[in-house]
DSSP file (Angstrom, degrees, kcal/mol; ACC not computed):
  #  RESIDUE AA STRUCTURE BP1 BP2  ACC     N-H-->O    O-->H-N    N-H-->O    O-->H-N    TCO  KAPPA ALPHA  PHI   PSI    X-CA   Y-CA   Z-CA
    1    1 A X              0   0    0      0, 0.0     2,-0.2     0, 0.0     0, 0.0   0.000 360.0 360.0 360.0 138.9   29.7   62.9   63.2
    2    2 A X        -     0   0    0      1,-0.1    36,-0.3    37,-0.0     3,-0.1  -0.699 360.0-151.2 -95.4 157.1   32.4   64.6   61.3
    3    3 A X  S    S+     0   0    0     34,-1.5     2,-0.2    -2,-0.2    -1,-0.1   0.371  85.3  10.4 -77.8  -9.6   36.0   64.7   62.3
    4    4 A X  S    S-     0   0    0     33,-0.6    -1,-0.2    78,-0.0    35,-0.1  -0.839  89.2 -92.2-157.2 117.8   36.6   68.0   60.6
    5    5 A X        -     0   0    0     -2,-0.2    79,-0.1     1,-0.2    -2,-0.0  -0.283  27.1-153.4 -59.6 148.6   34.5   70.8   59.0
    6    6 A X        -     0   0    0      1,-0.3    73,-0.3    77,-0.1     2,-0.2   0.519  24.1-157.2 -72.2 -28.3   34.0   70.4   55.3
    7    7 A X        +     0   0    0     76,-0.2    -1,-0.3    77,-0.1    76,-0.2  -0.501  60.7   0.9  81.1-153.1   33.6   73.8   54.6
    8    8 A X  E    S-a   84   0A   0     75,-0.7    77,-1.8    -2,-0.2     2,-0.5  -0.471  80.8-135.8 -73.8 152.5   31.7   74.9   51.4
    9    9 A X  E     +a   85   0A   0     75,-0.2     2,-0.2    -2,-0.2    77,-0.2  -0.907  36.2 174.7-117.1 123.3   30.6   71.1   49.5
   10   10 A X  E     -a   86   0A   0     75,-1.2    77,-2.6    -2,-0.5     2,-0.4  -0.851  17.2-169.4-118.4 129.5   31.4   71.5   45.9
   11   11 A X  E     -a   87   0A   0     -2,-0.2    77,-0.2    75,-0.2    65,-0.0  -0.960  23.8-104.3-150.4 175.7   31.3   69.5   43.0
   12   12 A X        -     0   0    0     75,-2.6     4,-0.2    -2,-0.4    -1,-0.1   0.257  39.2-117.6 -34.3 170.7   32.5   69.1   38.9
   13   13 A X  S    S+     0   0    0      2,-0.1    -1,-0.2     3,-0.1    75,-0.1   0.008 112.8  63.5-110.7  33.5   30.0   69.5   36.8
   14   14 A X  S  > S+     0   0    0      2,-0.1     4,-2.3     3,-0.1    74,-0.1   0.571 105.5  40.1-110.3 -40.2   30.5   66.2   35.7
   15   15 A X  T  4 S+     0   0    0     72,-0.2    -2,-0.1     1,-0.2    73,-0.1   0.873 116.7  54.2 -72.5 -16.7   29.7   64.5   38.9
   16   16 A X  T  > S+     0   0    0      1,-0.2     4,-1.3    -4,-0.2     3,-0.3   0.876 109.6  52.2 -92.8 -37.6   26.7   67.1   39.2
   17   17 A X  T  4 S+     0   0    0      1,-0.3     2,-0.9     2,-0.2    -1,-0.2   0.899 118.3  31.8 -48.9 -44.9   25.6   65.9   35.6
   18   18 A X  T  < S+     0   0    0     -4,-2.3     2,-0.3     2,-0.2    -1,-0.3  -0.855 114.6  60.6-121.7 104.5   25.5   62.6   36.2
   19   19 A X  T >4 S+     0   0    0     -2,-0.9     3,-1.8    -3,-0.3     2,-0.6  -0.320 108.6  49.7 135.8-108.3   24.4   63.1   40.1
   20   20 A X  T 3< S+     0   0    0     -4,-1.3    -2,-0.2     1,-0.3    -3,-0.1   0.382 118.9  35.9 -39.2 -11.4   21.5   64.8   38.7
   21   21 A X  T 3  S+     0   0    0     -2,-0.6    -1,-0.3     1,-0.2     2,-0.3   0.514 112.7  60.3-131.6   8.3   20.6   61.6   35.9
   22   22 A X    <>  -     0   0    0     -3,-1.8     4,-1.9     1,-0.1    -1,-0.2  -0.677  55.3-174.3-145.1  84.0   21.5   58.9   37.8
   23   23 A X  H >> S+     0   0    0     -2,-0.3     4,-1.9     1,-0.2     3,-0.8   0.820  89.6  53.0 -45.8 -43.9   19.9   57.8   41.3
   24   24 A X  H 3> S+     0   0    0      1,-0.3     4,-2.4     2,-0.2    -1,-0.2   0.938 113.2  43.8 -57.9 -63.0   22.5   54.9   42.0
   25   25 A X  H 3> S+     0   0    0      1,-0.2     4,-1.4     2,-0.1    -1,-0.3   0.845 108.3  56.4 -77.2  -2.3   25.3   57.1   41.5
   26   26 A X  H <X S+     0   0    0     -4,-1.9     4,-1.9    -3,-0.8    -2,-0.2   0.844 108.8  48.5 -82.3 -34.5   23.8   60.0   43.6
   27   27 A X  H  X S+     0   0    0     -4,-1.9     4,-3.3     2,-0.2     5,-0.5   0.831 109.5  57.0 -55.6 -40.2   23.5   57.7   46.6
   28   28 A X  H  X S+     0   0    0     -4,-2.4     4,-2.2    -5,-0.3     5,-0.2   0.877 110.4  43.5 -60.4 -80.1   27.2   56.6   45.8
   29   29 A X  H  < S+     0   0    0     -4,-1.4    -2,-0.2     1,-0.2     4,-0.2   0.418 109.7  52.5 -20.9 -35.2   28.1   59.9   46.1
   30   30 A X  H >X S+     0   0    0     -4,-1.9     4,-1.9     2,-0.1     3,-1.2   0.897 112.9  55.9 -53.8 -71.3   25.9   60.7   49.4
   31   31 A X  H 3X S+     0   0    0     -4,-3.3     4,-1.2     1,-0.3    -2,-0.2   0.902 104.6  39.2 -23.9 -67.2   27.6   57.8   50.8
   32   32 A X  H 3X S+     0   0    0     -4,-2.2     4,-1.5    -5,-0.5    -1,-0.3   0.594 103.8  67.5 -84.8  -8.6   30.9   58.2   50.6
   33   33 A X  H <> S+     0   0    0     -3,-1.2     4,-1.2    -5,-0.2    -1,-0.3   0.782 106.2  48.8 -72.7 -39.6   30.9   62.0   51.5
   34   34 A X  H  X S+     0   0    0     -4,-1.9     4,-1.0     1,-0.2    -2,-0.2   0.868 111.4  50.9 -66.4 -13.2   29.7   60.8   55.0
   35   35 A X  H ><>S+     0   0    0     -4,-1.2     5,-4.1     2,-0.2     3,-0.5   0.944 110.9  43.0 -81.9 -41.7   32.5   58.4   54.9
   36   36 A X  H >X5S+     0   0    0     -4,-1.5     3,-4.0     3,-0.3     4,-0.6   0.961 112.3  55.9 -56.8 -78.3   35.3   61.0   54.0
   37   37 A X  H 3<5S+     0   0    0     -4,-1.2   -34,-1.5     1,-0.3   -33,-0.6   0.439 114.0  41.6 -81.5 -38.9   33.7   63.4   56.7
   38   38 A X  T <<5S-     0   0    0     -4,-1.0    -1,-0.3    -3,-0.5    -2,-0.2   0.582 123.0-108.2 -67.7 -27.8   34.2   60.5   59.2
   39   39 A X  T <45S+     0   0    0     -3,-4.0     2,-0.6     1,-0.6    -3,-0.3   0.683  75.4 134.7  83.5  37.9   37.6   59.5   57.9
   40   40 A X     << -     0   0    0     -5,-4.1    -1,-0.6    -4,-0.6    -2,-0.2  -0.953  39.5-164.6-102.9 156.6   37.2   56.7   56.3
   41   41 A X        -     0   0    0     -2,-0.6    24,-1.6     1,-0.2     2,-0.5   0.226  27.1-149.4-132.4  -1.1   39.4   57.8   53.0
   42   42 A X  B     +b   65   0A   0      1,-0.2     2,-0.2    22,-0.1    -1,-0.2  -0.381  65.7  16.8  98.0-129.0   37.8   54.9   51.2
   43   43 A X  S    S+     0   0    0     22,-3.6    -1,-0.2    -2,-0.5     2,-0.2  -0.344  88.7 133.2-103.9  42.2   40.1   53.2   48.4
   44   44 A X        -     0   0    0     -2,-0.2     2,-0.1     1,-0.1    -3,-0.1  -0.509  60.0-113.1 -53.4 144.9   43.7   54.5   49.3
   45   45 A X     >  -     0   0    0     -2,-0.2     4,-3.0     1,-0.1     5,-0.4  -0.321  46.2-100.9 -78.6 153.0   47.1   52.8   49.7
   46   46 A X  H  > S+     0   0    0      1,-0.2     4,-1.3     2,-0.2     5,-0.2   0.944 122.6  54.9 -29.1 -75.7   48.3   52.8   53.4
   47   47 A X  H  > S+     0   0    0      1,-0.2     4,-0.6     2,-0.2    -1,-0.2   0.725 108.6  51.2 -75.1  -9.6   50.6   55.5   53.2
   48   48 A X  H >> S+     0   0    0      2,-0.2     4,-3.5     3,-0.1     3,-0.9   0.952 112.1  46.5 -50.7 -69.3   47.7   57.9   51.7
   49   49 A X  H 3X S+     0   0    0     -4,-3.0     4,-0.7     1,-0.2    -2,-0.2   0.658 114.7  45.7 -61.6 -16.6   45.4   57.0   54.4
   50   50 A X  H 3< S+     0   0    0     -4,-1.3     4,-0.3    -5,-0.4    -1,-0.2   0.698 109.4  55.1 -93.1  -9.8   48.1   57.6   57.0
   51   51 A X  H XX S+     0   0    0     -3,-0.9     4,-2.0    -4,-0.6     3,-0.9   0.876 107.9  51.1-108.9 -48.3   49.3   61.1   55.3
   52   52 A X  H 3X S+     0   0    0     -4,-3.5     4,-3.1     2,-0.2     5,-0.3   0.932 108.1  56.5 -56.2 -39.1   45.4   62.3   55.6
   53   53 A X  H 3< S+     0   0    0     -4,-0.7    -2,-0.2     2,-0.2    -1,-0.2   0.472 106.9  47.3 -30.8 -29.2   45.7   61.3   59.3
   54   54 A X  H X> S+     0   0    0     -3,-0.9     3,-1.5    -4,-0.3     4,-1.3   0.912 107.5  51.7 -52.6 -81.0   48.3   63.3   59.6
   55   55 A X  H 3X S+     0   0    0     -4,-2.0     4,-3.3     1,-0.3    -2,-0.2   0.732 103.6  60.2 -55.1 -42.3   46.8   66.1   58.0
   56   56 A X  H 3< S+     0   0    0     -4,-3.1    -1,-0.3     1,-0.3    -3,-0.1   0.901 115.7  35.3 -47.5 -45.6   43.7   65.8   60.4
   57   57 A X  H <4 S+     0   0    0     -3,-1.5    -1,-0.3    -5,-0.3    -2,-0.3   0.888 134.8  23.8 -90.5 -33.9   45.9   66.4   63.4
   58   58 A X  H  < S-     0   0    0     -4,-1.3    -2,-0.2     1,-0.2    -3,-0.2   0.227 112.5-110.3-118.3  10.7   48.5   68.9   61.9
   59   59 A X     <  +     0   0    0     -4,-3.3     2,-0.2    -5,-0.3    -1,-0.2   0.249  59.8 122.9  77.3 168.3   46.2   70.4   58.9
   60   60 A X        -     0   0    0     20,-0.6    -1,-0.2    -4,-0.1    22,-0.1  -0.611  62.1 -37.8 135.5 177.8   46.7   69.9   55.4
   61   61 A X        -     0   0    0     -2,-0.2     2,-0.3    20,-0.0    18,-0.2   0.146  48.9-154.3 -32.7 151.3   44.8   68.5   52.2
   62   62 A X  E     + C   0  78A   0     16,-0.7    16,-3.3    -7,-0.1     2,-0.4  -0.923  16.0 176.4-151.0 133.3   42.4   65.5   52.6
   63   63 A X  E     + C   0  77A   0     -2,-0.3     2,-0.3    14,-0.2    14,-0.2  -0.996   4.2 170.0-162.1 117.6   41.8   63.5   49.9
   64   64 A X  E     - C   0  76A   0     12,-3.4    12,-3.1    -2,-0.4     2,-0.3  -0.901  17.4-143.7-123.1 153.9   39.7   60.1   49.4
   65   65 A X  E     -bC  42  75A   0    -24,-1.6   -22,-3.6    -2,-0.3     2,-0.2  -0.995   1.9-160.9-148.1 166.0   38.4   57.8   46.7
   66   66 A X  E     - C   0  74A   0      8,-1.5     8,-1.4    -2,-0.3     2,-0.3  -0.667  12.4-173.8-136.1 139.9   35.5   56.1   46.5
   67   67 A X        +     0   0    0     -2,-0.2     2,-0.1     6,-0.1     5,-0.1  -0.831   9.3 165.1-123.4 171.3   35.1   52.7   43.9
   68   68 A X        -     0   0    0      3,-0.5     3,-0.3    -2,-0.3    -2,-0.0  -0.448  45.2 -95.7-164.9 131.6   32.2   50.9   43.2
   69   69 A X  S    S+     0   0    0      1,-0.2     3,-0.1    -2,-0.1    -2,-0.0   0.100 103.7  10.2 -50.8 118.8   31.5   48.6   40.5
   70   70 A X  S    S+     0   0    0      1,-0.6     2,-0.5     0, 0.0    -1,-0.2   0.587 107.0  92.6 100.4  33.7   29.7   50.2   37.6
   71   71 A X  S    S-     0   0    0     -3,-0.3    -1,-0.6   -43,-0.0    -3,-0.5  -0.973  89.8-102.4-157.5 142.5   30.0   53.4   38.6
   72   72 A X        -     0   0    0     -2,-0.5    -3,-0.0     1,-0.1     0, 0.0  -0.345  50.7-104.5 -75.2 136.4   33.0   55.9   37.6
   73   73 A X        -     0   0    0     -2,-0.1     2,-0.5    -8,-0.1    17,-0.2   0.115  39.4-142.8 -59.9 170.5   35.5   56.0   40.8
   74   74 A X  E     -C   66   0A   0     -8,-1.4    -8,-1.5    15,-0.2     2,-0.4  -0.891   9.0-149.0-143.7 106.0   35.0   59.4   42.6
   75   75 A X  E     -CD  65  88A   0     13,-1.5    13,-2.4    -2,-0.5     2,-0.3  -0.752  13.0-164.0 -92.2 140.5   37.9   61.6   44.2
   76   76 A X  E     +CD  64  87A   0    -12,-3.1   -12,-3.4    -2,-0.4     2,-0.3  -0.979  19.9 178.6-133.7 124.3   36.5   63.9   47.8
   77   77 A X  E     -C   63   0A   0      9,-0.6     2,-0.9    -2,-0.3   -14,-0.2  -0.911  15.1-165.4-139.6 107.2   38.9   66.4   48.5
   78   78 A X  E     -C   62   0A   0    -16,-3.3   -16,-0.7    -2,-0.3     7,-0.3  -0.499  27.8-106.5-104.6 136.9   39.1   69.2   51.1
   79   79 A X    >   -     0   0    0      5,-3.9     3,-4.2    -2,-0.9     5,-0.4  -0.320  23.4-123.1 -63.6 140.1   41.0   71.9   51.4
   80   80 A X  T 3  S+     0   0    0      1,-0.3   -20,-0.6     2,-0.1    -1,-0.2   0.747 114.7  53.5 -43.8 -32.0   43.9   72.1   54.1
   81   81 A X  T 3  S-     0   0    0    -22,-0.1    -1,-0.3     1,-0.1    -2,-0.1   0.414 107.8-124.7-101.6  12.7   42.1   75.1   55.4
   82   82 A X  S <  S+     0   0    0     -3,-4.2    -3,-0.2     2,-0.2    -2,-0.1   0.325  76.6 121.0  89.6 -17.3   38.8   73.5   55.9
   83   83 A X  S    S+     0   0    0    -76,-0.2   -75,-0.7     1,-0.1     2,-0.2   0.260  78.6   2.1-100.4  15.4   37.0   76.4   53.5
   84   84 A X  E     -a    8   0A   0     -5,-0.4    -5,-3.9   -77,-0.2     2,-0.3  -0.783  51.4-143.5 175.5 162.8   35.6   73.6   50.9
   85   85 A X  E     -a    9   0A   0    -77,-1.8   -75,-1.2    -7,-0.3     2,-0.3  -0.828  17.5-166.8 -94.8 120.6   35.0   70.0   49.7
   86   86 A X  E     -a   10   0A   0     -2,-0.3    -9,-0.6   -77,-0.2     2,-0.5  -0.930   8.9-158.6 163.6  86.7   35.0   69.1   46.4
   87   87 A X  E     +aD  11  76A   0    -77,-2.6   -75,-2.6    -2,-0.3     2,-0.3  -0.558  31.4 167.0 -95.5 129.2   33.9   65.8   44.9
   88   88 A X  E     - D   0  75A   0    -13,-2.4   -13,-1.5    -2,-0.5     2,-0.5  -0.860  44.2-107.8-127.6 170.4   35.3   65.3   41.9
   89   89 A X    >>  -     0   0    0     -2,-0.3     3,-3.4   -15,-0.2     4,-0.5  -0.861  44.1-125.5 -73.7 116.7   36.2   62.6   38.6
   90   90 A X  G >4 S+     0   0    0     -2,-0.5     3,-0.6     1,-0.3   -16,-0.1   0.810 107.4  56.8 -26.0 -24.8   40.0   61.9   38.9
   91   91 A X  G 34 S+     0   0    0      1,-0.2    -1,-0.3     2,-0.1    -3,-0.0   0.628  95.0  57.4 -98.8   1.5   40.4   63.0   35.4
   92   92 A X  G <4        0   0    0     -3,-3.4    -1,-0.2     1,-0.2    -2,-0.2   0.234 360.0 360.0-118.7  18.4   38.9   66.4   35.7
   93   93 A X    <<        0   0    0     -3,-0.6    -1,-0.2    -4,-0.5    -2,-0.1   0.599 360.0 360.0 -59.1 360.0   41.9   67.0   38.7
């Protein structure tokens, strides 16, 4: 169950490229959008993971990332105002 609507769920066209050629990494990607959507914010320092906690309860940005070996790291990022999701590469912020 999610802790917050996601809004619209968006992503690069780089994770949708390789999402679309790669089963292993579409599954990553599956994953870890229920995980964000739960609050678990994944591969964050403390004071990240306490600053979305925040946000949950007083609005703002929300913003996870996701590792797993062999597979390019993965930012999920929602807007403060709930109206979208956005899985992105870190480099294409």
């Amino acid at each position: 169950m999610s802790k917050f609507s996601m809004g619209r769920l968006l992503m690069t066209r780089g994770v949708n490229d390789r999402v679309a050629d790669d089963v292993e990494f579409a599954e990553f990607v599956s994953r870890n959008l229920t995980r964000h959507a739960k609050g678990d914010w994944g591969d964050l320092c403390p004071e990240d993971k306490a600053a979305n906690n925040r946000a949950l309860i007083h609005g703002g940005r929300l913003l996870s990332a996701y590792e797993k070996d062999g597979l390019p790291k993965v930012w999920i990022i929602t807007e403060a105002d709930r109206s979208a999701t956005t899985i992105l590469f870190p480099e294409e912020y």
